[in-house]
N, C-alpha and C positions, 0 to 999 in steps of 0.2 A: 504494500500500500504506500503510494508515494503522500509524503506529510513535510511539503515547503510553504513558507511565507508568501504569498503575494501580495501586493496594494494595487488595487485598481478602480481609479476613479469611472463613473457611469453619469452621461450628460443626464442632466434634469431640464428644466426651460429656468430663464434667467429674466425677472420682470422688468424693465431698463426705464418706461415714462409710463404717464398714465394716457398721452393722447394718441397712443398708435395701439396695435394690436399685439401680443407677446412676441416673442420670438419663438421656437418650441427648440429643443434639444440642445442647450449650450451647455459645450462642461464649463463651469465656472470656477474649478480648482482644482490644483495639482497639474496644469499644461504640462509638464515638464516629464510627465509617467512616459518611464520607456517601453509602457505595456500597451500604449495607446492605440494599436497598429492590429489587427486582427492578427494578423502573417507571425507576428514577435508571441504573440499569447500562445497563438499554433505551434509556435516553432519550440519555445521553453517548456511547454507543459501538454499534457497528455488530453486536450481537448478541442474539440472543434465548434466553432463558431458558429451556429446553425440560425442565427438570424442578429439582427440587428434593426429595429425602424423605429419609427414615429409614431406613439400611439394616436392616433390623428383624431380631434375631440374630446380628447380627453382635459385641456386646461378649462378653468372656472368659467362661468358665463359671466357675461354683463355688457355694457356699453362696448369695449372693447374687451374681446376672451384674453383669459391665461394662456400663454406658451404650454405646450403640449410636451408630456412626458417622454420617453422612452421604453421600449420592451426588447431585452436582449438574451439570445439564448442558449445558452455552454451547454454543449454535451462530452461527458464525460468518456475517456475512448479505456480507461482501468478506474480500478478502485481508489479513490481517494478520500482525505479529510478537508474537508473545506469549511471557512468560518467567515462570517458575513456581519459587516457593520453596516450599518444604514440605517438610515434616519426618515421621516415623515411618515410613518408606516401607523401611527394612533392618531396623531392629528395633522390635519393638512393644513397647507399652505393658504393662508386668510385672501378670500377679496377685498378687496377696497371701497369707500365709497359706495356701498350700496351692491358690489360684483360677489359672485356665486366663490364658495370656496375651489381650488383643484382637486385632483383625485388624487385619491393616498398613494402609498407604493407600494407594493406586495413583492415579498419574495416566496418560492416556492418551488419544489421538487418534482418534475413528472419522474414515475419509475418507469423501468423496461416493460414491467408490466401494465402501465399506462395507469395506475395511482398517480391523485394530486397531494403533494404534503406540504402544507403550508409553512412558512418557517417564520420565525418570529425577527424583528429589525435587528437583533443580536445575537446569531445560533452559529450554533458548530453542530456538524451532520459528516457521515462517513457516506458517499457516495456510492452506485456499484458502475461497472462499464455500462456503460447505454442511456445511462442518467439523464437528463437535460436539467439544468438548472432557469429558473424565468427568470428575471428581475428586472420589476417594472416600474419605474424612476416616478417621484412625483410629478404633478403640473400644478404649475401656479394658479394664483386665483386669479379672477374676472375683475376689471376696474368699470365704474359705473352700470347703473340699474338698469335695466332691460325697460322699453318705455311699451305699451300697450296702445294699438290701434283700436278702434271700435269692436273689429272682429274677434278680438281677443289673442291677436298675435304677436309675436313678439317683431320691436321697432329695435333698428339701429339710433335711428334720429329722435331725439327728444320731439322733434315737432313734424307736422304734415306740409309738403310741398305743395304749395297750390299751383293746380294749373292753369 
């Protein structure tokens, strides 16, 4: 069973003004990881990288949405120990102004046998080969309140365009 250190930082979305729309998927720290690189994580350690994207709708609603999380996915090619720090997984990331909170972060385990095991923002778990790991990065929250048309739908524009 291989049992090395790794640090590997995971983009979340990075909220920057309140009058544009988020960004989604910015790493905001640690630039400097020499594990940033799919190719280098493949190439040191015994797994493969089986997806990487943008969970798309996932940041907070409001006037302008939260940037959009991330969902990335290690599978594991032998047995290992792996231990996971992460953060926003009990309480999310606030909107502003009146805008929707983002979605938490979850991390979790599919087995070979196609079990989900959820893991908590702080765990250590001994993996088998075939494992996939999830880890699904927060999104921010939503800045300003969603305005209501007559019909009951949701407005970008605080007010009605007249024609």
């Amino acid at each position: 069973m291989m049992n090395t250190n790794i640090m590997k930082p995971y983009a979340a979305d990075l909220a920057l003004v309140q009058l544009i729309p988020r960004t989604s998927a910015i790493q905001t720290h640690m630039t400097n990881s020499r594990l940033t690189d799919p190719e280098i994580l493949e190439f040191r350690y015994p797994v493969v990288l089986e997806g990487f994207e943008i969970s798309r709708g996932s940041g907070g609603k409001g006037l302008h949405n939260g940037g959009d999380g991330t969902l990335r996915k290690i599978k594991f090619l032998e047995k290992m120990q792996i231990s996971l720090l992460t953060g926003h997984r009990r309480i999310a990331l606030f909107g502003l102004n009146g805008g929707v909170c983002g979605r938490l972060g979850k991390n979790s385990i599919k087995t070979v046998a196609g079990k989900i095991k959820i893991l908590k923002h702080c765990d250590q778990i001994v993996v088998g080969a075939g494992d996939v790991l999830m880890i699904e990065t927060p999104s921010s929250g939503g800045y300003g309140k969603l305005q209501k048309n007559n019909f009951g739908k949701s407005w970008i524009n605080s007010k009605v365009q007249e024609e």
